[in-house]
PDB file of N, CA, C and O in Angstrom, chain B, residues numbered from 101:
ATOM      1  N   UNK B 101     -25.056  -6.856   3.939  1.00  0.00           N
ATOM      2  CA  UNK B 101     -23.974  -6.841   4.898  1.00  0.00           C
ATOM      3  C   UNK B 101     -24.064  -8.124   5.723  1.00  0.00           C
ATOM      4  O   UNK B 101     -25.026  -8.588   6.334  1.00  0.00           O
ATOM      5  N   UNK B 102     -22.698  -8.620   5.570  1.00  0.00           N
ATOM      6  CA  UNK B 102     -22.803 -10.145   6.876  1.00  0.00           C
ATOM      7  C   UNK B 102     -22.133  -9.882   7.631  1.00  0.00           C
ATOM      8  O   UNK B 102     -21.085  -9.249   7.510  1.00  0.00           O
ATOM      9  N   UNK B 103     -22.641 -10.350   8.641  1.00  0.00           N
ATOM     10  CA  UNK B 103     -21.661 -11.016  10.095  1.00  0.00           C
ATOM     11  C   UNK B 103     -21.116 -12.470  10.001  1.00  0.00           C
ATOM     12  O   UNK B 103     -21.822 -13.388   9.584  1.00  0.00           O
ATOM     13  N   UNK B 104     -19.935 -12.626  10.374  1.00  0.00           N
ATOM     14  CA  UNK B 104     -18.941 -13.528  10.775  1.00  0.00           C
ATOM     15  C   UNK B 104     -18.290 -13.947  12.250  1.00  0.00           C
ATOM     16  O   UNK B 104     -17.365 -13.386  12.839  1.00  0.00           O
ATOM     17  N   UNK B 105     -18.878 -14.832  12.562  1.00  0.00           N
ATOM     18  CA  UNK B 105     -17.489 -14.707  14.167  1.00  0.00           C
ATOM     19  C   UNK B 105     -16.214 -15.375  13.377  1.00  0.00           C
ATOM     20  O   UNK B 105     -16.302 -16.025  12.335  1.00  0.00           O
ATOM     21  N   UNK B 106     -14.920 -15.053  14.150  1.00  0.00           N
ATOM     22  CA  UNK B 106     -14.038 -15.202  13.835  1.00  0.00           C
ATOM     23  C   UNK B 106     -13.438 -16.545  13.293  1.00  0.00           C
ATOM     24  O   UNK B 106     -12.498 -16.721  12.519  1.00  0.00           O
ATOM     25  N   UNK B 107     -14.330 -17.519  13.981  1.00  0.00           N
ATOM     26  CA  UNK B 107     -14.133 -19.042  13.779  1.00  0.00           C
ATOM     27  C   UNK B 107     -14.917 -19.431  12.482  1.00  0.00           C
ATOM     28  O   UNK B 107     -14.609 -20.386  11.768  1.00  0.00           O
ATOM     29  N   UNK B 108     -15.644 -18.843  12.327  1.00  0.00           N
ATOM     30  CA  UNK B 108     -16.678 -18.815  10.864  1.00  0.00           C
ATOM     31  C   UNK B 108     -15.727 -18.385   9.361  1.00  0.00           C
ATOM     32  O   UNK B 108     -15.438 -18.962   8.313  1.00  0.00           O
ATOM     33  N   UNK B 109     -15.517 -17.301   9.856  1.00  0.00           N
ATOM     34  CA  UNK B 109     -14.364 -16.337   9.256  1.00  0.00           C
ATOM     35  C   UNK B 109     -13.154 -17.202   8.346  1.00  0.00           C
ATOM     36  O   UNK B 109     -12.939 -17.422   7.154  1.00  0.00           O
ATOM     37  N   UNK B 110     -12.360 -17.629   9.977  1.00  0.00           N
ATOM     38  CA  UNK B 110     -11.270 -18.567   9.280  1.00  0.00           C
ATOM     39  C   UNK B 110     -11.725 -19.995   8.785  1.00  0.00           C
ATOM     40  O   UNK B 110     -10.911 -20.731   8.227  1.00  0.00           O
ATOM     41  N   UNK B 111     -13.105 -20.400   9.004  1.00  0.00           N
ATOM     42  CA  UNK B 111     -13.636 -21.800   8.235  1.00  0.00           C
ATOM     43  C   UNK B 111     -14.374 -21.050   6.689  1.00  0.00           C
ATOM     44  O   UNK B 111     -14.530 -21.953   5.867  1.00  0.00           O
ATOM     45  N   UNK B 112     -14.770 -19.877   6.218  1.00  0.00           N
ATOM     46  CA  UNK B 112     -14.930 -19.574   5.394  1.00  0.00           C
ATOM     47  C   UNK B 112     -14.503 -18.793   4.861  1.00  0.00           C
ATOM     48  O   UNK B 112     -15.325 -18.192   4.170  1.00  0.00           O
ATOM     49  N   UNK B 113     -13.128 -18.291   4.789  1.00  0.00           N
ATOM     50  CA  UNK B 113     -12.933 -17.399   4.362  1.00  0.00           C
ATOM     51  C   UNK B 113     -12.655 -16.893   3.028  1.00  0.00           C
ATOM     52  O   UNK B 113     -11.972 -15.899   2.779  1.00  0.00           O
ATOM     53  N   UNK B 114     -13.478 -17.966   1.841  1.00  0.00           N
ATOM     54  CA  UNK B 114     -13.630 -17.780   0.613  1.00  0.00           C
ATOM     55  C   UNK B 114     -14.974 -16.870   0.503  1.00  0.00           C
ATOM     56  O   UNK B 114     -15.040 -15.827  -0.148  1.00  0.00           O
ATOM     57  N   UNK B 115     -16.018 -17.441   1.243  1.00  0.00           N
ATOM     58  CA  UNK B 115     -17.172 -17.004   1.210  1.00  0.00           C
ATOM     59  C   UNK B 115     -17.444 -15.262   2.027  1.00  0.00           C
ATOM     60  O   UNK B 115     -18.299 -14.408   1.794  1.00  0.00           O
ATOM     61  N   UNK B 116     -16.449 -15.286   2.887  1.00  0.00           N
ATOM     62  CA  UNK B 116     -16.507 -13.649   3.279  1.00  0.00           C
ATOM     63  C   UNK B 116     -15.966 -12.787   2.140  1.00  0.00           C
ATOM     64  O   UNK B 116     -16.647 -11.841   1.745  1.00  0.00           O
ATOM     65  N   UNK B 117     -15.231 -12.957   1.798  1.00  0.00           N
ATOM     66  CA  UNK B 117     -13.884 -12.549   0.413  1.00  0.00           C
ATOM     67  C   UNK B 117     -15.139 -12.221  -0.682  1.00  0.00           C
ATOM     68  O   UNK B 117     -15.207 -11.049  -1.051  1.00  0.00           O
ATOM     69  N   UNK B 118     -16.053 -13.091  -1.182  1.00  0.00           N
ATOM     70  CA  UNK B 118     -16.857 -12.977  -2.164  1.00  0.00           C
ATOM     71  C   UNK B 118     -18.206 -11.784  -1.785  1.00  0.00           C
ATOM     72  O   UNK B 118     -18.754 -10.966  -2.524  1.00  0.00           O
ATOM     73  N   UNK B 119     -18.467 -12.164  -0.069  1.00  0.00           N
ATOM     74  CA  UNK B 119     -19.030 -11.131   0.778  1.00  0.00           C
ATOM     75  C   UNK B 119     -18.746  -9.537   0.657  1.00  0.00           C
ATOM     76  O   UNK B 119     -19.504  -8.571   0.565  1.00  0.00           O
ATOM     77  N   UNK B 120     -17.738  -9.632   0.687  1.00  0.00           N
ATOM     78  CA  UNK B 120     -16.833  -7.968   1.180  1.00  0.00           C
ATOM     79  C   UNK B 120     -16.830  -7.578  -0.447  1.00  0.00           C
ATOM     80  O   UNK B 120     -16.506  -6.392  -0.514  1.00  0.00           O
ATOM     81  N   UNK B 121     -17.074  -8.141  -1.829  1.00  0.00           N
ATOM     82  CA  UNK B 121     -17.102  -7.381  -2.935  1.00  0.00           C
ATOM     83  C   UNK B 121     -18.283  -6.889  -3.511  1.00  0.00           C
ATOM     84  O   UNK B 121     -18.438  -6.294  -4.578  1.00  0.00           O
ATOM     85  N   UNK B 122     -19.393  -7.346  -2.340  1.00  0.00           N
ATOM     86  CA  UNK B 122     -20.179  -6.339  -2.554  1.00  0.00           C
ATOM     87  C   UNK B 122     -20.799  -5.351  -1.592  1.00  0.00           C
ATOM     88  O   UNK B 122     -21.581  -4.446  -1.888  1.00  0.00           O
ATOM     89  N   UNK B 123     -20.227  -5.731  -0.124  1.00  0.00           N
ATOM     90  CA  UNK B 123     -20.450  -4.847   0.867  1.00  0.00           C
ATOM     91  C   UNK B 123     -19.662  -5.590   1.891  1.00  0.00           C
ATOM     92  O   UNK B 123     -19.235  -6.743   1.841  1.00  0.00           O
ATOM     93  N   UNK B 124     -19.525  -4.425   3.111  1.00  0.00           N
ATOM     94  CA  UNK B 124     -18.445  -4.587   3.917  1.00  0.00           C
ATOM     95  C   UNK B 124     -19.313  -6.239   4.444  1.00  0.00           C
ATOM     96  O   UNK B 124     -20.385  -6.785   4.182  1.00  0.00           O
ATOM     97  N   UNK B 125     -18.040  -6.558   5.344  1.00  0.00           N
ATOM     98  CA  UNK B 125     -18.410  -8.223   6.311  1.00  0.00           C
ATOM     99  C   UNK B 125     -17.728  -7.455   7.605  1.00  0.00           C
ATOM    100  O   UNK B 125     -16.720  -6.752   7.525  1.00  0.00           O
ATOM    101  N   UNK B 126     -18.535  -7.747   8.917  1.00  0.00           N
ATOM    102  CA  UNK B 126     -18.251  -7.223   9.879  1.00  0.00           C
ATOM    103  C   UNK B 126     -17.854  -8.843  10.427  1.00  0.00           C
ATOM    104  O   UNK B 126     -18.483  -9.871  10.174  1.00  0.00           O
ATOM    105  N   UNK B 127     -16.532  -8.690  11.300  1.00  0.00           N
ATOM    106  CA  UNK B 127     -16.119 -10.063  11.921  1.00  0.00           C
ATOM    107  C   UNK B 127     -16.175  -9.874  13.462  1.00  0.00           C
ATOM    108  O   UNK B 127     -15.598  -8.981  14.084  1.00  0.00           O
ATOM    109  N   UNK B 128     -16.901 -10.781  13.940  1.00  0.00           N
ATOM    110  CA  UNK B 128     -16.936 -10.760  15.290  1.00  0.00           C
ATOM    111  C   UNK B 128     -16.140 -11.570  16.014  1.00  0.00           C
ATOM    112  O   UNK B 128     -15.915 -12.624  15.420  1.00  0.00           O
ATOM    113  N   UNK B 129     -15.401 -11.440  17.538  1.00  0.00           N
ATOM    114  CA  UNK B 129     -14.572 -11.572  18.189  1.00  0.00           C
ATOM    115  C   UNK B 129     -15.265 -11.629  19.635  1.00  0.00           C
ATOM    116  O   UNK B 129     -15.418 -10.657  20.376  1.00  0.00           O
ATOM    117  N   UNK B 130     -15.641 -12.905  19.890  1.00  0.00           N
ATOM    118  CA  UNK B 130     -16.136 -13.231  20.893  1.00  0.00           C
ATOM    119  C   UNK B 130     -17.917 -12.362  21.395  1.00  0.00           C
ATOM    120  O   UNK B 130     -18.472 -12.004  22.433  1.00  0.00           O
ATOM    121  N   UNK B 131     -18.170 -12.372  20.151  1.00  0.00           N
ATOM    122  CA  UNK B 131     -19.813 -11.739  20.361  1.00  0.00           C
ATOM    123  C   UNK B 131     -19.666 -10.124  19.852  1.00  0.00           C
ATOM    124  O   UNK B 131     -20.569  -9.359  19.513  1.00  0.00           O
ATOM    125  N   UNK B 132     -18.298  -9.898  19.918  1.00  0.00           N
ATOM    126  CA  UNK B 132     -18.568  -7.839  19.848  1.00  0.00           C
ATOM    127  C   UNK B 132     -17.491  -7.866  18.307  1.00  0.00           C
ATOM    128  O   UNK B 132     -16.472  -8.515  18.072  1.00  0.00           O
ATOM    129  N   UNK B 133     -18.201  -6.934  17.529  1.00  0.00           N
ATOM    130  CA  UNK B 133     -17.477  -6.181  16.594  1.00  0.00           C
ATOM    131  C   UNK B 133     -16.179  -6.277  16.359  1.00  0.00           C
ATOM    132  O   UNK B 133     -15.646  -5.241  16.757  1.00  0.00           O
ATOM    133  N   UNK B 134     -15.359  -7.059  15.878  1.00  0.00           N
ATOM    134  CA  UNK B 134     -13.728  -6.496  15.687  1.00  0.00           C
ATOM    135  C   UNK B 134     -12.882  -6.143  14.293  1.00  0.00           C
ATOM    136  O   UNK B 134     -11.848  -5.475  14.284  1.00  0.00           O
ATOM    137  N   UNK B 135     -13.318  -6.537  13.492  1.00  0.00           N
ATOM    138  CA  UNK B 135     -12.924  -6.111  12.224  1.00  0.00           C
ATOM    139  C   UNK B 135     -13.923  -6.051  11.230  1.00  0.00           C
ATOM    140  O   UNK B 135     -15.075  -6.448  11.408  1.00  0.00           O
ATOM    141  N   UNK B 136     -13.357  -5.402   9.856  1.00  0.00           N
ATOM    142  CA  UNK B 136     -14.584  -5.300   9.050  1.00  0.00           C
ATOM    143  C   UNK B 136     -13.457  -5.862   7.958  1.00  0.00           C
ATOM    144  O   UNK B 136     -12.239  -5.734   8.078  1.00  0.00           O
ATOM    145  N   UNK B 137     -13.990  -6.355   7.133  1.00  0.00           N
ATOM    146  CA  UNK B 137     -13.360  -6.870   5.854  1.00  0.00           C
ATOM    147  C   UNK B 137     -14.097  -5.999   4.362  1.00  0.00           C
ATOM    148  O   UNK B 137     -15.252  -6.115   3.952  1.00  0.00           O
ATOM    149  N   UNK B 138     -13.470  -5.518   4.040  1.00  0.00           N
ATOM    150  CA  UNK B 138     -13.966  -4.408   2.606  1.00  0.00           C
ATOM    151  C   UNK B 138     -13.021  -5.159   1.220  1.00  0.00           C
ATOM    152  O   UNK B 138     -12.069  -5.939   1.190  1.00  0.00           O
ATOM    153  N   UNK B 139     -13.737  -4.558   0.295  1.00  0.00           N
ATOM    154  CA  UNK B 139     -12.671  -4.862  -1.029  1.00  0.00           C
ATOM    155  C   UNK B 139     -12.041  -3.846  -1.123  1.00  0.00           C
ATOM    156  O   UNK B 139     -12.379  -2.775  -0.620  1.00  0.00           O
ATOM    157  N   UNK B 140     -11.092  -4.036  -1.746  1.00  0.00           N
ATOM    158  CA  UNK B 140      -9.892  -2.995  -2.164  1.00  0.00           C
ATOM    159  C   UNK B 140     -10.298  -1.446  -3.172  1.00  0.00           C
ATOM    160  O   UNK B 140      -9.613  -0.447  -3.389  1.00  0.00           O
ATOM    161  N   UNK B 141     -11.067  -1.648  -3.416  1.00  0.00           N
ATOM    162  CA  UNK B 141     -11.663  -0.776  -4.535  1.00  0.00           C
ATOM    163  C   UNK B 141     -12.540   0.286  -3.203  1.00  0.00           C
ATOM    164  O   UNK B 141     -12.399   1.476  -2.921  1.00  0.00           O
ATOM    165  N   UNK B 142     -13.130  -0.415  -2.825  1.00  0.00           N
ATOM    166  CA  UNK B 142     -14.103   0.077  -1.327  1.00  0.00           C
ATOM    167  C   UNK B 142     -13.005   1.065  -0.358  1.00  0.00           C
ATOM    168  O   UNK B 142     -13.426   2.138   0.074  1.00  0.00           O
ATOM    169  N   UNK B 143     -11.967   0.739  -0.139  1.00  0.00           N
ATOM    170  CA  UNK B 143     -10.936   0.955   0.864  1.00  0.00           C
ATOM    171  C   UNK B 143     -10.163   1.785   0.345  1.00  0.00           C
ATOM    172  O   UNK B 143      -9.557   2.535   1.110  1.00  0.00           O
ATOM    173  N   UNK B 144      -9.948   1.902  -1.128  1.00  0.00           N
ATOM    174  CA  UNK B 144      -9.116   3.101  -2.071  1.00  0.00           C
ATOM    175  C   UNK B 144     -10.181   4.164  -1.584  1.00  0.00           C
ATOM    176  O   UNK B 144      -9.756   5.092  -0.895  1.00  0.00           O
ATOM    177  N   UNK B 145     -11.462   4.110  -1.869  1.00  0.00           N
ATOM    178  CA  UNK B 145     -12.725   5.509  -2.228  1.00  0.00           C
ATOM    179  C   UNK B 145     -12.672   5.862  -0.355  1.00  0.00           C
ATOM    180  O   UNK B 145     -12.425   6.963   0.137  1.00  0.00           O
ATOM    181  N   UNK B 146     -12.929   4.786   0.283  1.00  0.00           N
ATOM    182  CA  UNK B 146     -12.969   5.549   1.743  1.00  0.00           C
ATOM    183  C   UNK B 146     -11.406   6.500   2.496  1.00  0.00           C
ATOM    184  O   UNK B 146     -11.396   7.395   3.341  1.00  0.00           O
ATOM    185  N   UNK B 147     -10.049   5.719   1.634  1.00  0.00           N
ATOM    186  CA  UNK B 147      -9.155   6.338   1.785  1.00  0.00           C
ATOM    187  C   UNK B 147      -8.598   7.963   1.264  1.00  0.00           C
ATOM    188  O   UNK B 147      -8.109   8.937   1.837  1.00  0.00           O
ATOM    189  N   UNK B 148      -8.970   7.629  -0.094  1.00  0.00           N
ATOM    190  CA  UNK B 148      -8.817   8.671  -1.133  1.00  0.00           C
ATOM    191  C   UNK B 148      -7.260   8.787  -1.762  1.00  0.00           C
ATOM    192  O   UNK B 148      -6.550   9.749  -2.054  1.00  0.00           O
ATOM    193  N   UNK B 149      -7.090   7.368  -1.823  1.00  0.00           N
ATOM    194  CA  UNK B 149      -5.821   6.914  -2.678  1.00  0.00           C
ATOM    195  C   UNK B 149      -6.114   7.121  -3.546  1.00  0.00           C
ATOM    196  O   UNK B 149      -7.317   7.254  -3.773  1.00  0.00           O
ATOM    197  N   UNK B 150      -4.934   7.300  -4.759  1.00  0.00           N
ATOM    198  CA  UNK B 150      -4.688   7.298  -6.053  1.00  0.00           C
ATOM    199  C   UNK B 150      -4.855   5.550  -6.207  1.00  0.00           C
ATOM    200  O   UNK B 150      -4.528   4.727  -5.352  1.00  0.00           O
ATOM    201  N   UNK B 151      -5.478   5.262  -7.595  1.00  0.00           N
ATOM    202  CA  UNK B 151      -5.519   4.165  -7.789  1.00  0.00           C
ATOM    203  C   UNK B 151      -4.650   3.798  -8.590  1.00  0.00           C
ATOM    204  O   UNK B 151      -4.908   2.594  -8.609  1.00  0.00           O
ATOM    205  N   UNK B 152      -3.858   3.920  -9.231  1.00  0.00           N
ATOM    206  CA  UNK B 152      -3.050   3.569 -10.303  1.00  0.00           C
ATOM    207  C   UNK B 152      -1.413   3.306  -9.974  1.00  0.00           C
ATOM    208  O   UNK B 152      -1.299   3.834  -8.868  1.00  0.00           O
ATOM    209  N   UNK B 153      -0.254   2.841 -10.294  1.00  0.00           N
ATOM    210  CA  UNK B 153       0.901   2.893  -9.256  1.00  0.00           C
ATOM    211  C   UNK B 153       1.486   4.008 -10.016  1.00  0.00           C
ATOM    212  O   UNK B 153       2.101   4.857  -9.369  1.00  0.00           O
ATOM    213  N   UNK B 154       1.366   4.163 -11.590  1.00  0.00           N
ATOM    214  CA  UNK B 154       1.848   5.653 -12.100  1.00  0.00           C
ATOM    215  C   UNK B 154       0.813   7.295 -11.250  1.00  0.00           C
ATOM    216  O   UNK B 154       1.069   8.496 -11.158  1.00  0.00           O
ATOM    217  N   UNK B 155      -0.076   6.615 -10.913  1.00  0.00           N
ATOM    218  CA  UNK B 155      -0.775   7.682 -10.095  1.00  0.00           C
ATOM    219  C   UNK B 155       0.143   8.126  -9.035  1.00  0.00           C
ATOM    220  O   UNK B 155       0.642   9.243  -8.897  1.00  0.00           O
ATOM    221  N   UNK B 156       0.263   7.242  -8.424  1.00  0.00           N
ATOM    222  CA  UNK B 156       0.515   6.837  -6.757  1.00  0.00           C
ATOM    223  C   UNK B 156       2.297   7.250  -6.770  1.00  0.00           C
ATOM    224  O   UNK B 156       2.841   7.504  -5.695  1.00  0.00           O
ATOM    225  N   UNK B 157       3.117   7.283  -8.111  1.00  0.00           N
ATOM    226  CA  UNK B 157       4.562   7.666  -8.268  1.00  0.00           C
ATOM    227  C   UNK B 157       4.748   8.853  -8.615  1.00  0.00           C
ATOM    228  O   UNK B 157       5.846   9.296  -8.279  1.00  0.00           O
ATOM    229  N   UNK B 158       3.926   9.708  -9.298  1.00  0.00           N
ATOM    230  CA  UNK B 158       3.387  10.651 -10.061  1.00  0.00           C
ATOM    231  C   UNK B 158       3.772  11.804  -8.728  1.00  0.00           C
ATOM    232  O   UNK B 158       3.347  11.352  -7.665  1.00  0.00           O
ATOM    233  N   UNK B 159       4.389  13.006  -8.585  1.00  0.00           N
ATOM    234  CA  UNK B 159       4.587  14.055  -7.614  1.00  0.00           C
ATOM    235  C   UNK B 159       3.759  15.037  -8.168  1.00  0.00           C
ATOM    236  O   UNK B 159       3.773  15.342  -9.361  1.00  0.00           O
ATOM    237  N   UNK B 160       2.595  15.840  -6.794  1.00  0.00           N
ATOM    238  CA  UNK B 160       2.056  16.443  -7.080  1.00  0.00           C
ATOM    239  C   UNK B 160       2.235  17.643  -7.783  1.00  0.00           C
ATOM    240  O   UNK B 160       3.176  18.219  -7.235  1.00  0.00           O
ATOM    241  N   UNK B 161       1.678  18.522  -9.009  1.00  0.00           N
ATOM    242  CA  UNK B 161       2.157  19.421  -9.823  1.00  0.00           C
ATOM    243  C   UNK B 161       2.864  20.324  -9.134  1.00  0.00           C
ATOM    244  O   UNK B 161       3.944  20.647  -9.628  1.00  0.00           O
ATOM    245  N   UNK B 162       2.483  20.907  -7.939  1.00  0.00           N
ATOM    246  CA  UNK B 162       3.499  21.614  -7.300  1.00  0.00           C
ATOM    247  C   UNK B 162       4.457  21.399  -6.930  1.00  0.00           C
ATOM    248  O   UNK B 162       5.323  22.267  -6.822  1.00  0.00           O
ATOM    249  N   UNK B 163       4.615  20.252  -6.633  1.00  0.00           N
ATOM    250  CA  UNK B 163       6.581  19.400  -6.070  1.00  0.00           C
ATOM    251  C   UNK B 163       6.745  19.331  -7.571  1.00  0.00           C
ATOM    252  O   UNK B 163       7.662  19.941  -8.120  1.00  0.00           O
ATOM    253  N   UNK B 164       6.126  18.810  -8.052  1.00  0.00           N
ATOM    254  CA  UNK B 164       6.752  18.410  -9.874  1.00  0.00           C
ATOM    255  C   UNK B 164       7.602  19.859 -10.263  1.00  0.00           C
ATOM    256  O   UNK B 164       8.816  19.846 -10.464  1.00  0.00           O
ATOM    257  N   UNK B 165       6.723  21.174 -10.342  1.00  0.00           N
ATOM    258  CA  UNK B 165       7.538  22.721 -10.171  1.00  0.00           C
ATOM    259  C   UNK B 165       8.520  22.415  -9.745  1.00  0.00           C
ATOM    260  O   UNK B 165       9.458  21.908 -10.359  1.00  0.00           O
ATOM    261  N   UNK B 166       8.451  22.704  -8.507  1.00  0.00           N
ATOM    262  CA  UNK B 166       9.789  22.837  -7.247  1.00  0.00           C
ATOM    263  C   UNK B 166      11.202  21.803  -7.770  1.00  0.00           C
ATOM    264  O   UNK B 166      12.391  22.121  -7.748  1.00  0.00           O
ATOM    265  N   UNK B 167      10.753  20.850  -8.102  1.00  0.00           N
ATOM    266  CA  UNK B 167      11.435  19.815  -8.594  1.00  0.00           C
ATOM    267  C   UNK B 167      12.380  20.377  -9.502  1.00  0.00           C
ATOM    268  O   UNK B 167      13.593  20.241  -9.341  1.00  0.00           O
ATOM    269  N   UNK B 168      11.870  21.002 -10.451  1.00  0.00           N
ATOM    270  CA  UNK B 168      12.217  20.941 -11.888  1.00  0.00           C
ATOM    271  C   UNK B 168      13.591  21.917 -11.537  1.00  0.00           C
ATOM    272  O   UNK B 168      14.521  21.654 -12.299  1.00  0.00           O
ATOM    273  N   UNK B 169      13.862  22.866 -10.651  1.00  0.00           N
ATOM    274  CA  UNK B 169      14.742  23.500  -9.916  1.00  0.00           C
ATOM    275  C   UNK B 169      16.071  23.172  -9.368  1.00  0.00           C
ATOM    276  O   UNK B 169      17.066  23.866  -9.161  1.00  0.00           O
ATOM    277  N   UNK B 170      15.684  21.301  -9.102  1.00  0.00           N
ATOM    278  CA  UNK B 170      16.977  21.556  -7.938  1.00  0.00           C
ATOM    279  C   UNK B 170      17.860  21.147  -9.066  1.00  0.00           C
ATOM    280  O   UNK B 170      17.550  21.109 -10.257  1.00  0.00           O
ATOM    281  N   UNK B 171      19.088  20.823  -8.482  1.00  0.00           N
ATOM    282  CA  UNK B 171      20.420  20.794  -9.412  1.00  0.00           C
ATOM    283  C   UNK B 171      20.611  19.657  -8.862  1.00  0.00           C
ATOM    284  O   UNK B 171      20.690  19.738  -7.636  1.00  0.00           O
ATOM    285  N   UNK B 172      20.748  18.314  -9.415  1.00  0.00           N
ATOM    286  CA  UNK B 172      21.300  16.995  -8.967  1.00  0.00           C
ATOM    287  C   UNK B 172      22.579  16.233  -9.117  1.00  0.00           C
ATOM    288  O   UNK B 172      22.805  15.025  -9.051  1.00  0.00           O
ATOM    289  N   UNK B 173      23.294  17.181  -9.320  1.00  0.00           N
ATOM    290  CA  UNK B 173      24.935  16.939  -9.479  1.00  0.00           C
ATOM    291  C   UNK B 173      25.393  16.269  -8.080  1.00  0.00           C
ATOM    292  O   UNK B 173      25.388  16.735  -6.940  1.00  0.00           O
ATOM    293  N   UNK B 174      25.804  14.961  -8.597  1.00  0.00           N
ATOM    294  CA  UNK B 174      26.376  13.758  -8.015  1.00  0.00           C
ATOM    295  C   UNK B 174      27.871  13.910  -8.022  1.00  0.00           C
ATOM    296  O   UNK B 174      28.534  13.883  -9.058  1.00  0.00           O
ATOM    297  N   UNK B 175      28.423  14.087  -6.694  1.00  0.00           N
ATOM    298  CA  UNK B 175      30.041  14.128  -6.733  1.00  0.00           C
ATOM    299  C   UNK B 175      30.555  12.971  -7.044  1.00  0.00           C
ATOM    300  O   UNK B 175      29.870  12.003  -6.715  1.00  0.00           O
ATOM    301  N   UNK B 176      31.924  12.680  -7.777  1.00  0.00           N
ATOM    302  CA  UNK B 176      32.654  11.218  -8.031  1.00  0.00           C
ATOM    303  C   UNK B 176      32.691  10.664  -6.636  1.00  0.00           C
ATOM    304  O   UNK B 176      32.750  11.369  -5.629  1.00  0.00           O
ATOM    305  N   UNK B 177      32.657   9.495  -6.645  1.00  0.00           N
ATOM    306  CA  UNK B 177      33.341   8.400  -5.566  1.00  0.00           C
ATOM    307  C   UNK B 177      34.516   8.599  -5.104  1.00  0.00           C
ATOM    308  O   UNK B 177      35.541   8.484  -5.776  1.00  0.00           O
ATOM    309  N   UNK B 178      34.476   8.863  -4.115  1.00  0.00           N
ATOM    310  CA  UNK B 178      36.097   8.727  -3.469  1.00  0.00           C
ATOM    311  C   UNK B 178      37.185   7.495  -3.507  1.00  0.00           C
ATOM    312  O   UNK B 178      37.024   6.547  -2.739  1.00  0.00           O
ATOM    313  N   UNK B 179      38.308   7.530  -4.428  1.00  0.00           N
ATOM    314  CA  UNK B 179      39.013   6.493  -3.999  1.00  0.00           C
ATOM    315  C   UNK B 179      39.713   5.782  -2.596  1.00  0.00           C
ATOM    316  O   UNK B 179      40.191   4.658  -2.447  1.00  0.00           O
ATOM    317  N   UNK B 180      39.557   6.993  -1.579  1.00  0.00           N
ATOM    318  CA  UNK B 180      40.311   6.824  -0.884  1.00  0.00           C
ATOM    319  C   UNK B 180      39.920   5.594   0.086  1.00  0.00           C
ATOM    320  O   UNK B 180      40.794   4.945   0.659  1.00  0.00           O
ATOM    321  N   UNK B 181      38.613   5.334   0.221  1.00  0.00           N
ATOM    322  CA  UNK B 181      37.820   4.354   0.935  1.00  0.00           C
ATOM    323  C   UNK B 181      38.165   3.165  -0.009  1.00  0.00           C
ATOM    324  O   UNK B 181      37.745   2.154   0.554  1.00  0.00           O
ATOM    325  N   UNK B 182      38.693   2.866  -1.093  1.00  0.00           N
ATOM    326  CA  UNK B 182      38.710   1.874  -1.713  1.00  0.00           C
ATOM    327  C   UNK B 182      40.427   1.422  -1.546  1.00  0.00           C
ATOM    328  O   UNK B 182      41.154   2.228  -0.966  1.00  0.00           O
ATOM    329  N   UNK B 183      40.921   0.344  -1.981  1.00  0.00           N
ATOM    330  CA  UNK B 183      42.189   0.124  -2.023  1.00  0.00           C
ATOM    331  C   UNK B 183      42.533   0.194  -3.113  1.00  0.00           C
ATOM    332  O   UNK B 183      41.510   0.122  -3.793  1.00  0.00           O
ATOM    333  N   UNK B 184      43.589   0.319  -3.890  1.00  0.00           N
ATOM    334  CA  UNK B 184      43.790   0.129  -5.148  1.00  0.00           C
ATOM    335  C   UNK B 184      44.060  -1.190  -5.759  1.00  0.00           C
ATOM    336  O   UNK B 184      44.576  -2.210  -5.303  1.00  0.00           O
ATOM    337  N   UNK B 185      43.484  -0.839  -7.115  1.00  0.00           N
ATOM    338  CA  UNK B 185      43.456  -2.683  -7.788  1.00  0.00           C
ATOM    339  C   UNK B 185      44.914  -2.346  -8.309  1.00  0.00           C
ATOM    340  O   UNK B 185      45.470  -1.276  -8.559  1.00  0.00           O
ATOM    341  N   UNK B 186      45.391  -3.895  -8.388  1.00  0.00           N
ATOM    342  CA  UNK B 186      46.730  -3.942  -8.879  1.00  0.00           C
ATOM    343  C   UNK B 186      46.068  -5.148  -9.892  1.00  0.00           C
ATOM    344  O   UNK B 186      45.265  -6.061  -9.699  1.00  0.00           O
ATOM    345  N   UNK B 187      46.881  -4.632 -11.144  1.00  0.00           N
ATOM    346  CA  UNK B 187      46.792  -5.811 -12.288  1.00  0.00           C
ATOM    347  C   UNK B 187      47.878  -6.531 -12.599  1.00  0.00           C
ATOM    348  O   UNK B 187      48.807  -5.728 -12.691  1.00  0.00           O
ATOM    349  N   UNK B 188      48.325  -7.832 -12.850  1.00  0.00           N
ATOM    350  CA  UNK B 188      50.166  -8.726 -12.697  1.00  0.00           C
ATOM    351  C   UNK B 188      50.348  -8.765 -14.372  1.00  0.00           C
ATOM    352  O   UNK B 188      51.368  -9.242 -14.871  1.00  0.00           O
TER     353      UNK B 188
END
């Protein structure tokens, strides 16, 4: 685990980046604690995101049920909001 002050941070911030993929980087802000920098993989498991974007689009089996129910009948467009096309 490293520490960073913030000025370190933004002069290295290749070397924190390479830091944070294998453990968090704590960034300091005038001597005290202010952010932590994690990898993305780190930040999915502490969140408990779905990792995948078909995961993450995917409705849970019970809405998927419920789903399968509703009726999605789309009424026509109203002409009346439109003007009519004239062709010469």
């Amino acid at each position: 685990m490293q520490t960073f002050s913030s000025r370190e941070f933004n002069q290295r911030t290749s070397q924190a980046q390479k830091a944070a993929q294998v453990a968090p980087v704590f960034i300091t802000k005038r001597g005290k604690p202010d952010l932590v920098l994690i990898s993305h993989a780190e930040y999915l498991r502490l969140a408990g995101k779905k990792q995948t974007m078909l995961e993450a689009l995917t409705p849970p089996p019970e809405l998927a049920a419920a789903m399968a129910d509703v009726d999605m009948e789309i009424p026509p467009r109203s002409t009346a909001q439109r003007p009519a096309v004239e062709f010469e």
